[in-house]
TORMI-177285 format. One record per residue (C-alpha): residue number from 1; residue in one letter; chain; x, y, z. Coordinates in Angstrom, 2 decimals. Each point is the difference from the previous one (the first is absolute). Example, Ala and Ser with C-alpha at 12.3 -4.5 7.8 and 13.67 -1.06 7.14 Angstrom:
+-----+-----+-------+---------+---------+---------+
|   n | res | chain |      c1 |      c2 |      c3 |
+-----+-----+-------+---------+---------+---------+
|   1 |   A |     A |   12.30 |   -4.50 |    7.80 |
|   2 |   S |     A |    1.37 |    3.44 |   -0.66 |
+-----+-----+-------+---------+---------+---------+
//
This chain:
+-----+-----+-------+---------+---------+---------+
|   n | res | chain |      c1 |      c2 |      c3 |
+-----+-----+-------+---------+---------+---------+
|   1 |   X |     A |   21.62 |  -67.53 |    4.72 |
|   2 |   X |     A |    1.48 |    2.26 |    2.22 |
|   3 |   X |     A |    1.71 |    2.26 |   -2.93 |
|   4 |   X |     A |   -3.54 |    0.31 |   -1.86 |
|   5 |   X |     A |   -1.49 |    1.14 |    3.77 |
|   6 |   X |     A |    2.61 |    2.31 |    0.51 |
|   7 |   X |     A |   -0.65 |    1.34 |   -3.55 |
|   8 |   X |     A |   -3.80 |    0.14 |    0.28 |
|   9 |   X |     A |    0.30 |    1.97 |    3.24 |
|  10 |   X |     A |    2.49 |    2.46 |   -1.83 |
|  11 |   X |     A |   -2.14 |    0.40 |   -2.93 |
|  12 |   X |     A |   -2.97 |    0.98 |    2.33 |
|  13 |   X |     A |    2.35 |    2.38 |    2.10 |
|  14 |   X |     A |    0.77 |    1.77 |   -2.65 |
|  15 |   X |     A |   -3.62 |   -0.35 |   -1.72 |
|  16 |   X |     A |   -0.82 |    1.86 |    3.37 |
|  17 |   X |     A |    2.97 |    2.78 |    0.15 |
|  18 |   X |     A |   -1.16 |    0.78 |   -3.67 |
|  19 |   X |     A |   -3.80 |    0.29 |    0.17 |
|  20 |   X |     A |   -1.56 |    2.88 |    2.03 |
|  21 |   X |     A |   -3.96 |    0.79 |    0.09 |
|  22 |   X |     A |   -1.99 |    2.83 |   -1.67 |
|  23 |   X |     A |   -3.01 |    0.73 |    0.50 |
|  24 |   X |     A |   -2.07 |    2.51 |   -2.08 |
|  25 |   X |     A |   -1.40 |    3.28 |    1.40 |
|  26 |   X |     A |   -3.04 |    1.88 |   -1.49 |
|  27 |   X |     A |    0.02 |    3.63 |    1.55 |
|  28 |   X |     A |   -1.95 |    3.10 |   -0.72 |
|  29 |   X |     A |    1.86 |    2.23 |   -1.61 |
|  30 |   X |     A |    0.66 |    2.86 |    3.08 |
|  31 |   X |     A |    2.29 |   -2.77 |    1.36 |
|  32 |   X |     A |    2.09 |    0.09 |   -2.99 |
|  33 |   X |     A |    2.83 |    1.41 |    2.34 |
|  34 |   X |     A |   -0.49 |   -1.22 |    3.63 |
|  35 |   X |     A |   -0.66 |   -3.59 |   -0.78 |
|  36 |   X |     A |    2.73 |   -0.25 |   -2.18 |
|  37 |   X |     A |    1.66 |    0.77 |    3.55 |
|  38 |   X |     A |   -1.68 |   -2.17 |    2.07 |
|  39 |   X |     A |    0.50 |   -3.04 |   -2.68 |
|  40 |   X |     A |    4.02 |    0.62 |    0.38 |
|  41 |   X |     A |   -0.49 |   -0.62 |    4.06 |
|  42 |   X |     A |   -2.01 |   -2.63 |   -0.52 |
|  43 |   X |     A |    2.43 |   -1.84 |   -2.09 |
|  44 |   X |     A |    2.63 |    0.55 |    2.05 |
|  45 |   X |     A |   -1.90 |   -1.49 |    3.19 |
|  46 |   X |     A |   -1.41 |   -3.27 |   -2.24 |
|  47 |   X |     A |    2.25 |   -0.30 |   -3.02 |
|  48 |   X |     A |   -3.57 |    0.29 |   -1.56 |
|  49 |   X |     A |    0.52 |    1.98 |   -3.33 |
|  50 |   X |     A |   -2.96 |    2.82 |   -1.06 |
|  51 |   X |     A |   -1.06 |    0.38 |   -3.29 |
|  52 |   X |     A |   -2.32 |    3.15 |    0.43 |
|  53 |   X |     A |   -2.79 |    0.87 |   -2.64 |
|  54 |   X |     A |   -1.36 |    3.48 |    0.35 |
|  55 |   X |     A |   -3.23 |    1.62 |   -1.84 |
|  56 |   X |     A |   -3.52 |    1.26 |    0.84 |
|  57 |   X |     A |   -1.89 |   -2.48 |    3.00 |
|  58 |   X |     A |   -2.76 |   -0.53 |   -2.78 |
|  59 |   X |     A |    2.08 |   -0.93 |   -2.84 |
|  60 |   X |     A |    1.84 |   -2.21 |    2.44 |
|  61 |   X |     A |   -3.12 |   -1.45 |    1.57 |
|  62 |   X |     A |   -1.14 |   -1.21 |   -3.62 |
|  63 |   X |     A |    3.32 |   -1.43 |   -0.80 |
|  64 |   X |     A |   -0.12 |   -1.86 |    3.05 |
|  65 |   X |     A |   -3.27 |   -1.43 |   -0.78 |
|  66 |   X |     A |    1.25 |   -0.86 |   -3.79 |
|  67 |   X |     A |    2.34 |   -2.46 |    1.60 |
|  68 |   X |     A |    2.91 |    2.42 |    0.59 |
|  69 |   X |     A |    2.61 |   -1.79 |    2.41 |
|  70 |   X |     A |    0.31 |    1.80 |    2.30 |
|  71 |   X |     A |    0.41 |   -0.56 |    3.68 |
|  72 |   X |     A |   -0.93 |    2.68 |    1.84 |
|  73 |   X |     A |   -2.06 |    3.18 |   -0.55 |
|  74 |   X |     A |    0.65 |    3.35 |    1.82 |
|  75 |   X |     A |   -2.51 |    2.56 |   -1.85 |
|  76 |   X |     A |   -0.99 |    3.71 |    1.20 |
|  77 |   X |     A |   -3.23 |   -1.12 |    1.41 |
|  78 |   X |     A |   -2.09 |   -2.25 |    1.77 |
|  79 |   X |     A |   -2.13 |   -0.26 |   -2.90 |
|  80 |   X |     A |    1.54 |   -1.91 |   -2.16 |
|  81 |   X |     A |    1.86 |   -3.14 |    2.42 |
|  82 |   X |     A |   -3.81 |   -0.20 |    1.18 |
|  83 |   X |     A |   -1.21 |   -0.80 |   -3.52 |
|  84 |   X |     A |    2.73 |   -2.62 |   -0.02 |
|  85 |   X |     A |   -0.90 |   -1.76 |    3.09 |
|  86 |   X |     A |   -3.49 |    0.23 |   -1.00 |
|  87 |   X |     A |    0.61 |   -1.69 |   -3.40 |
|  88 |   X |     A |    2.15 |   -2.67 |    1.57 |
|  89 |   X |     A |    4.10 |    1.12 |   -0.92 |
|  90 |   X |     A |    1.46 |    0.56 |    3.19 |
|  91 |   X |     A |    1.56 |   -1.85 |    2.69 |
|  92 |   X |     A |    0.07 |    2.85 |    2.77 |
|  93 |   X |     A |   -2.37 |    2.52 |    1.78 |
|  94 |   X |     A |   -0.16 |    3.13 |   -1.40 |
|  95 |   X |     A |    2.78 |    2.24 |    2.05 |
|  96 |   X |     A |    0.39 |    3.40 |    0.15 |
|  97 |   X |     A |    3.73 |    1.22 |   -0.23 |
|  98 |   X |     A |   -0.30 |    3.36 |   -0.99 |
|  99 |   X |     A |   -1.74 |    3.30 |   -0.05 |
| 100 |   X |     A |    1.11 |    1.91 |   -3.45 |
| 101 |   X |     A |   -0.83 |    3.91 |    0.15 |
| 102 |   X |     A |   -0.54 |    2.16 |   -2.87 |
| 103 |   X |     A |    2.39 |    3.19 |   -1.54 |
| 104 |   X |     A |    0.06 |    2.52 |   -3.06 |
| 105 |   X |     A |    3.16 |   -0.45 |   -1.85 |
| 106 |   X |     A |    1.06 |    2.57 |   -2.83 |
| 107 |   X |     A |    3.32 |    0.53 |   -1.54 |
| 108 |   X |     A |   -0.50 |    2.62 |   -2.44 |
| 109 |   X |     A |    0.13 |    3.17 |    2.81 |
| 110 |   X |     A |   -3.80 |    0.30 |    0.67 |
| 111 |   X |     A |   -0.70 |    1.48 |    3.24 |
| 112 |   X |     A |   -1.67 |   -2.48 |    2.11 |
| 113 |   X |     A |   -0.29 |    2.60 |    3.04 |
| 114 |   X |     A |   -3.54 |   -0.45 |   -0.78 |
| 115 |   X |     A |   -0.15 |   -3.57 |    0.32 |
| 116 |   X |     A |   -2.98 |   -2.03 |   -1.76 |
| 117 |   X |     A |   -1.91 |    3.30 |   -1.08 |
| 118 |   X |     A |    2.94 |    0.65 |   -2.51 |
| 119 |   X |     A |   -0.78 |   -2.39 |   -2.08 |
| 120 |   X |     A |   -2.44 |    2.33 |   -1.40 |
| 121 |   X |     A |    2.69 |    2.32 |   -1.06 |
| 122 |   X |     A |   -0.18 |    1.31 |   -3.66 |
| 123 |   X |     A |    3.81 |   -1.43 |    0.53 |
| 124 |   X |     A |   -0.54 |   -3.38 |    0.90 |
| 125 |   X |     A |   -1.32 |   -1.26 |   -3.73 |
| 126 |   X |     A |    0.69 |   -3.60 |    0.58 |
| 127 |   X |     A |   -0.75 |   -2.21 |    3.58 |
| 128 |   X |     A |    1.70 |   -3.30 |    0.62 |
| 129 |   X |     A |   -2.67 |   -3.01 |    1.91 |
| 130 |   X |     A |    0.34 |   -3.91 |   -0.06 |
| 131 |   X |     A |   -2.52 |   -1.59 |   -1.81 |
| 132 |   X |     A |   -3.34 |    0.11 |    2.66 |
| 133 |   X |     A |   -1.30 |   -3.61 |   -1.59 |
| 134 |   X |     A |    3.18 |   -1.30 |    1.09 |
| 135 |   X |     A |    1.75 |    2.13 |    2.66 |
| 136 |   X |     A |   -0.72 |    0.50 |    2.87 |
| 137 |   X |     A |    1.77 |    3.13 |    0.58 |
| 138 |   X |     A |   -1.57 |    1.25 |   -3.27 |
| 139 |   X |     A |   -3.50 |   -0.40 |    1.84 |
| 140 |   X |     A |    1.44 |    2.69 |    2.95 |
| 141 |   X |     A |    1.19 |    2.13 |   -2.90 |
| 142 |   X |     A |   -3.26 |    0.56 |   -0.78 |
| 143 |   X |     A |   -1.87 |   -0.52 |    3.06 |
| 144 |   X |     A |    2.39 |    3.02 |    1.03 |
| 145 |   X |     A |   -0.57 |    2.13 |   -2.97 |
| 146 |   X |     A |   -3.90 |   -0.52 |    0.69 |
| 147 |   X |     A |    0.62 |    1.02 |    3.61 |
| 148 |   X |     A |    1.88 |    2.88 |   -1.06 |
| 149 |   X |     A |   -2.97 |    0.83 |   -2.31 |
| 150 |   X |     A |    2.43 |    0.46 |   -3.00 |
| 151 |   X |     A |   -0.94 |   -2.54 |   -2.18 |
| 152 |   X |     A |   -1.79 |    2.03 |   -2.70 |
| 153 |   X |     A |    2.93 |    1.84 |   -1.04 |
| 154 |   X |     A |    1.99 |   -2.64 |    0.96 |
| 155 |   X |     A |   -1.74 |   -2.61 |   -2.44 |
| 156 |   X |     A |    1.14 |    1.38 |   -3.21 |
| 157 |   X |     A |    3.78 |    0.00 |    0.89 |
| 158 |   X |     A |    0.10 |   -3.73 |    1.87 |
| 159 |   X |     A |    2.50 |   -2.55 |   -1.78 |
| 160 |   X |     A |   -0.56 |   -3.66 |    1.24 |
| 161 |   X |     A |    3.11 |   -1.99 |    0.89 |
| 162 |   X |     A |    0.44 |   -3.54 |   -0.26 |
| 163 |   X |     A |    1.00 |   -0.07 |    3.38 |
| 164 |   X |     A |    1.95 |    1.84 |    2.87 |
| 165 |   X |     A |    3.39 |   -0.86 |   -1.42 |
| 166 |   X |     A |   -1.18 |    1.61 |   -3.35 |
| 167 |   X |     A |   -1.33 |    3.23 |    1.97 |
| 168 |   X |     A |    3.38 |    0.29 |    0.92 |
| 169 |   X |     A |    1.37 |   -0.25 |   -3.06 |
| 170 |   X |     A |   -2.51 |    2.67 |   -2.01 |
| 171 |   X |     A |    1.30 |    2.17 |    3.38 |
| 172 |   X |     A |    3.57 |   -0.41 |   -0.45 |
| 173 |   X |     A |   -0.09 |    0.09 |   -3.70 |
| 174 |   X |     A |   -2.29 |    3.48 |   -0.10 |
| 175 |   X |     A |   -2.22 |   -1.92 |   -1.67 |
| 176 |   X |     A |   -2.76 |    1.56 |    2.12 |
| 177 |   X |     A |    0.07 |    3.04 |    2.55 |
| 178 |   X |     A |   -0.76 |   -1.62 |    3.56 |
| 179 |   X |     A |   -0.94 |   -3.64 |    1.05 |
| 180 |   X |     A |   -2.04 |   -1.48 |    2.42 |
| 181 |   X |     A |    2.47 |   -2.82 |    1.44 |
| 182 |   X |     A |    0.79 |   -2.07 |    2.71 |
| 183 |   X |     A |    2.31 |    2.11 |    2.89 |
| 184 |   X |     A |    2.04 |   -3.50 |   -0.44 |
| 185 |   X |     A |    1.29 |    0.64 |   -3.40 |
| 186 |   X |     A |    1.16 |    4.18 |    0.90 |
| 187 |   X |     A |    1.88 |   -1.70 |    3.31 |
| 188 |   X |     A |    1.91 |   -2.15 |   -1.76 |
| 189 |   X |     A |    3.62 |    0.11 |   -0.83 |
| 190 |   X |     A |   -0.46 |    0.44 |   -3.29 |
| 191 |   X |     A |   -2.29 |    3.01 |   -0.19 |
| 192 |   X |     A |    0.32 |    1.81 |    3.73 |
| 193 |   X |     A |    1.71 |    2.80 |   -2.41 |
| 194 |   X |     A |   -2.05 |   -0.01 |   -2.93 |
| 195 |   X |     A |   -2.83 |    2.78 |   -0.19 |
| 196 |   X |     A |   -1.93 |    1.21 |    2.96 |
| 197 |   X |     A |   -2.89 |   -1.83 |    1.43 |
| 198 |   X |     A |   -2.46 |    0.91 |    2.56 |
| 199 |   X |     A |   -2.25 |   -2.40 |    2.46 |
| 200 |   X |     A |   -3.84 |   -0.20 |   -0.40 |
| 201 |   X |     A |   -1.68 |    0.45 |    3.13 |
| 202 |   X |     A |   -1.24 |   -3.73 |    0.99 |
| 203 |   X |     A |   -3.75 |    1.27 |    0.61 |
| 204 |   X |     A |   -0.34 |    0.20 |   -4.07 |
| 205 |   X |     A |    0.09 |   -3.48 |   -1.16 |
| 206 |   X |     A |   -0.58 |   -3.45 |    2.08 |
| 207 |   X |     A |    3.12 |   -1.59 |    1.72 |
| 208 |   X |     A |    1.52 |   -1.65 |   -2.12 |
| 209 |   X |     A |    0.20 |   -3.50 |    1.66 |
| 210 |   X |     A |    2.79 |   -2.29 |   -1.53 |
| 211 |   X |     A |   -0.46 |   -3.75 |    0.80 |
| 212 |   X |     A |    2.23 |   -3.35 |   -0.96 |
| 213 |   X |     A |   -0.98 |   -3.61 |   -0.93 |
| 214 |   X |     A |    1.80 |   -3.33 |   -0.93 |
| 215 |   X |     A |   -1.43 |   -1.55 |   -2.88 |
| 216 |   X |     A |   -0.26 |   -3.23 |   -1.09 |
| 217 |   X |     A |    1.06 |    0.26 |   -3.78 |
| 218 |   X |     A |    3.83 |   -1.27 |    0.80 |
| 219 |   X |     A |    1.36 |   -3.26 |    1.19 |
| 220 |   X |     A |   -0.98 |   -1.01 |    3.68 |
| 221 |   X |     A |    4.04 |    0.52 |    0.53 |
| 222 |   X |     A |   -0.25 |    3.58 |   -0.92 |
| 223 |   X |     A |   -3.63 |    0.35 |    1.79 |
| 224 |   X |     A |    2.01 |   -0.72 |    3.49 |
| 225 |   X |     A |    2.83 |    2.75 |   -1.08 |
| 226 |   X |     A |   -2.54 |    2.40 |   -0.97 |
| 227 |   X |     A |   -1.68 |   -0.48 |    3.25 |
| 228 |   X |     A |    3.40 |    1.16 |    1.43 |
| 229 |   X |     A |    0.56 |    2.63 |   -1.92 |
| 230 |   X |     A |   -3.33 |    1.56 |    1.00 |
| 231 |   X |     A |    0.63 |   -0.57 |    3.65 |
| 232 |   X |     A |    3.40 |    2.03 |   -0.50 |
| 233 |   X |     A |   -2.22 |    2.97 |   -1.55 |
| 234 |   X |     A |   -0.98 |    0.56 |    3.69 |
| 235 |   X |     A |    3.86 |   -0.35 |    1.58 |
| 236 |   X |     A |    2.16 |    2.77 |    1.69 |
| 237 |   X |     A |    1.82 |    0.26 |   -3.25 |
| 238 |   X |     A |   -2.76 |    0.44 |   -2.07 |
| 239 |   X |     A |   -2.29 |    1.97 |    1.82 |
| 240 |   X |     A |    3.33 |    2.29 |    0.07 |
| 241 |   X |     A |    0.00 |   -0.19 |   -3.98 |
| 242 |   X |     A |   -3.63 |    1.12 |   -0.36 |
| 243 |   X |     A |    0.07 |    2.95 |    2.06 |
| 244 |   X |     A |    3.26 |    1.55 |   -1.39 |
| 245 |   X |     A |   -2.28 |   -0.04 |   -3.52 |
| 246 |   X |     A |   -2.95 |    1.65 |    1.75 |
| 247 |   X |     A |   -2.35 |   -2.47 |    1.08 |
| 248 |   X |     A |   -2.06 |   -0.54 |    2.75 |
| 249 |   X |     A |    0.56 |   -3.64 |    2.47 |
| 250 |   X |     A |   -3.11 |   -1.60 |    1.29 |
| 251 |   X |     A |    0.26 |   -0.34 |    4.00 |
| 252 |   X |     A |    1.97 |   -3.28 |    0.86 |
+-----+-----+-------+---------+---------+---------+
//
C-alpha cells in the first residue's frame, strides 16, 4: 500500500513539473510587438504560457463571437469589448490600457516634411490604411485624411490593408508609398530603422482608446489566468513595455 502511495504521489509530482498553463491571447494587431513583451514577463512571474493571436479588433471580435477560444481580448478600441459585453462573452469590465497614436510611414524616400498634405503628391501613387470596417486605426486614417481635406485626391490612390500588421508589410515591402500606421509598429525593434515616419497631430482623428476584456470562451481554469494576465497589463513592468512602443498609460 505504501509503495503504490508513494508511486501515485510521484506520478502526480511529475504530472505537475511537466504540465504548465497557456492561455490564449486575442490582440489587435498594433500590439503585435509590445505584447509579445509583456506576455514573456508575464510568464516569467506565473509560469502562465501566452499564446498571442494578432489581427484587426473587428475580425477578432467576430471570431470571438463564432466560438473562437480565446481568453482574453485586448482590441484598439472601446468599441468592440463593449459589443462583447453587450452580447454576453466576457467575464471582465471593459478596461482601458492604452492610448495608440497615429504616424505616416514611407520607405521608398518620399519627403514627408509635409506631413499628411503629401499624400497628395503626384509622387505618392499608392497609400497604405487598415481596413476602416474592421480597424480601428483604419477609421483615423481616414478621419485624418478628411480633416486634412485631402481625401479627393487621396481616394483614387488608397489601398486597403487587411490589417495594421499588413500596412506594415505593403510599407516595408514598397508595395505602396506611405502608410497610415500605428506609432507602435515604427518604435519597435524591428522597424525603428526602416523608412522614415512622421507623427499626425492628435487633433485630426479621435483618440484612439484601446480597452481589454476576459472572455468566457475558454475553460473556467484559463478564465482565472486570463484575469491575471489582464491585471499585469496595468503593472510597473508593463506599463514600462507600452510606453517604450509609443503609447499613452491611463492615470493609475
Amino acid at each position: 500500500m505504501k509503495i503504490i502511495s508513494k508511486l501515485l504521489f510521484a506520478s502526480m509530482m511529475l504530472f505537475s513539473a511537466s504540465w504548465s498553463q497557456t492561455i490564449t491571447v486575442a490582440a489587435a494587431a498594433n500590439l503585435k510587438y509590445a505584447v509579445n513583451d509583456i506576455a514573456k514577463e508575464f510568464t516569467k512571474n506565473t509560469n502562465i504560457k501566452v499564446k498571442i493571436i494578432t489581427g484587426a479588433s473587428g475580425k477578432l471580435t467576430q471570431q470571438i463571437m463564432s466560438g473562437a477560444p480565446f481568453d482574453a481580448f485586448l482590441s484598439a478600441d472601446v468599441e468592440y469589448p463593449a459589443k462583447l459585453a453587450k452580447a454576453g462573452y466576457t467575464t471582465t469590465p471593459s478596461q482601458v490600457y492604452a492610448y495608440g497614436s497615429l504616424v505616416l510611414w514611407s520607405d521608398t524616400g518620399i519627403d514627408l516634411s509635409k506631413g499628411v498634405a503629401i499624400v497628395t503628391d503626384p509622387s505618392v501613387k499608392k497609400i497604405a490604411i487598415a481596413n476602416p470596417k474592421t480597424a480601428p486605426y483604419g477609421i483615423e486614417a481616414v478621419n485624418t485624411m478628411n480633416y486634412y481635406k485631402v481625401t479627393p485626391k487621396a481616394q483614387p490612390k488608397i489601398v486597403v490593408a487587411e490589417s495594421i500588421s499588413q500596412v506594415g508589410s505593403y510599407v516595408t515591402t514598397k508595395a505602396v508609398d506611405v502608410g497610415f500606421i500605428a506609432k507602435s509598429i515604427v518604435l519597435s525593434p524591428e522597424m525603428k530603422n526602416v523608412g522614415k515616419w512622421v507623427e499626425v497631430d492628435p487633433n485630426a482623428y479621435n483618440t484612439i482608446d484601446q480597452a481589454m476584456v476576459g472572455l468566457k470562451n475558454g475553460t473556467p481554469e484559463n478564465q482565472i489566468a486570463a484575469k491575471k494576465f489582464l491585471r499585469f497589463m496595468s503593472s510597473p513592468k508593463a506599463v514600462t513595455i507600452l510606453k517604450a512602443n509609443g503609447y499613452g498609460l491611463p492615470k493609475q
